[in-house]
Each structure stands twice: as structure tokens, then as C-alpha cells.
C-alpha angles and dihedrals in degrees: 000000000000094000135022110260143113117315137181111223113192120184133196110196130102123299098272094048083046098055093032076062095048096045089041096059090033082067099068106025140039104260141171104236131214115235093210149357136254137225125223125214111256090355138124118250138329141312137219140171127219130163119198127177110230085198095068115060116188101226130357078254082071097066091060082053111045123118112261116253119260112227123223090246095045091048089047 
């Protein structure tokens, strides 16, 4: 992301990657969780919604962790 705001992750995984991700990113930022995941017809996986504010960090700790941000020309 080039700046901090609200973002949508969805992740398609099985259900423990799903939930590590979640947890993960519910770490360092104030999210709305999923409670569980979903299965697709004829696809891969899982899938699980979290939405997690990158504006609201949940303690100064969580700066140190944060995930790095990802530039236009490195996601291209």
C-alpha cells in the first residue's frame, strides 16, 4: 500500500493459514474479524474476510512490527 488506510484482505488458504493471517494482522491494528471461513464450488482453498484499519495501530510496539509497505514499482 502506498499510504496507511482501510483495506479488505481476503485470503484464500486453508482454514489455519486463514486464521494465523487474521491473527497476525489483528496484532497490530484494530480489525473486524471473520468468525469463520467459506468454501467456493470447484475452488482451492478458503476464504476469509478481515478488515483491519492500518490507521489504528493497537499499541506504539506495533510500529516496530508492522509489515513493511509495498512500493507501485515492487508490486508491479
Amino acid at each position: 500500500m502506498s499510504e496507511p488506510g482501510l483495506v479488505v484482505v481476503d485470503t484464500a488458504a486453508d482454514d489455519a493459514t486463514a486464521l494465523a493471517i487474521q491473527q497476525m494482522l489483528a496484532e497490530r491494528w484494530a480489525a473486524a474479524t471473520g468468525e469463520r471461513t467459506t468454501r467456493d464450488a470447484d475452488e482451492p482453498g478458503v476464504r476469509m474476510r478481515c478488515y483491519p484499519d492500518l490507521c489504528q495501530l493497537i499499541s506504539p510496539a506495533a510500529v516496530n512490527k508492522a509489515l513493511p509497505r509495498v512500493s507501485a514499482a515492487a508490486s508491479q
